[in-house]
C-alpha positions as CSV (number, residue, x, y, z in Angstrom):
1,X,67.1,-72.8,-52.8
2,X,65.3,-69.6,-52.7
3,X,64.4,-68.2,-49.6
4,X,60.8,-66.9,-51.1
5,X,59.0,-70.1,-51.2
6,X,57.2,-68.3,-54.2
7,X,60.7,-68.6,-55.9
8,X,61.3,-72.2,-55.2
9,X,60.9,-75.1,-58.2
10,X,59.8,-78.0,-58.2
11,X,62.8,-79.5,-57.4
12,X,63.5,-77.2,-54.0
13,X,59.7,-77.7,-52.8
14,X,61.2,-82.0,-53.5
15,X,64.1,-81.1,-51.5
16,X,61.9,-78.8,-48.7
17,X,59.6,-82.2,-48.0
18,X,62.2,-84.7,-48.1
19,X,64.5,-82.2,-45.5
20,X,61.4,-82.1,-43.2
21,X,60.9,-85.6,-42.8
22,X,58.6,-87.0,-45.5
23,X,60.7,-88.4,-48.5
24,X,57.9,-90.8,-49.0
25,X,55.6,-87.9,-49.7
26,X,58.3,-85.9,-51.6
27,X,57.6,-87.5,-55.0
28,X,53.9,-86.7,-54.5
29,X,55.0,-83.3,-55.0
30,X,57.4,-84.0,-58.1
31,X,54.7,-86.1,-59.8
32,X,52.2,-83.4,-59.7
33,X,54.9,-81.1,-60.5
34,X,54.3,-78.2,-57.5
35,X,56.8,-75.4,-57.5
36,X,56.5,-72.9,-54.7
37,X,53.8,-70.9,-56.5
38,X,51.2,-73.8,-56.5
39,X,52.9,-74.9,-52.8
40,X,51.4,-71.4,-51.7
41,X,48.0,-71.5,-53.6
42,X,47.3,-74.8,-52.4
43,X,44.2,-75.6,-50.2
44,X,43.8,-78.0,-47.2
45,X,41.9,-80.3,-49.3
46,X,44.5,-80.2,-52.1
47,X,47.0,-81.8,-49.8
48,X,44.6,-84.2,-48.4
49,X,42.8,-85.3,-51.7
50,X,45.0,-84.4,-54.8
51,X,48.5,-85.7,-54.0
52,X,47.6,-89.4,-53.5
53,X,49.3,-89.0,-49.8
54,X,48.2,-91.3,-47.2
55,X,46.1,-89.2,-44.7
56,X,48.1,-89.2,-41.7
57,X,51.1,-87.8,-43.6
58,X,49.1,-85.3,-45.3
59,X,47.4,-83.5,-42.2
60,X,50.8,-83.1,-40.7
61,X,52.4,-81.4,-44.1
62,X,49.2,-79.2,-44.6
63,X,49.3,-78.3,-40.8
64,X,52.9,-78.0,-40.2
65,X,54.3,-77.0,-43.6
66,X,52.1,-75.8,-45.9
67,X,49.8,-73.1,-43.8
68,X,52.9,-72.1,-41.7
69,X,54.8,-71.1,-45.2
70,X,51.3,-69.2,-46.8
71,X,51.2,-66.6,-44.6
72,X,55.1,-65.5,-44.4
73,X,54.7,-64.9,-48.4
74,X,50.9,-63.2,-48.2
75,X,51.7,-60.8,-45.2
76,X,54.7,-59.5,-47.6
77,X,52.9,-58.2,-50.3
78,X,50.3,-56.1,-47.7
């Protein structure tokens, strides 16, 4: 897997969610096909609304995954 999460396919973002502790939700991710690009662009209510997660899940992904990995890619391209 890529170290850039910008780099990582659909397949590593899969393999990121199952590692952390939400297999369940993984396939969300490889049904709506999200690489690392759309990973980074995605918005709190994309996770919450668009992945067909059940809520509880999502909030922690968004929180704890999703935010904390946006800014590590934005701040390198300032």
């Amino acid at each position: 897997k890529a170290v850039d999460p910008v780099e990582w396919s659909v397949r590593d973002v899969v393999e990121y969610f199952t590692e952390a502790g939400f297999p369940e939700q993984a396939g969300a991710f490889q049904e709506q096909e999200i690489d690392g690009k759309s990973l980074l662009l995605m918005q709190r209510a994309d996770v919450l609304t668009g992945l067909s997660i059940r809520l509880g899940p999502a909030l922690k992904i968004y929180e704890y995954h999703v935010k904390l990995l946006q800014p590590s890619h934005f701040q390198d391209e300032e």
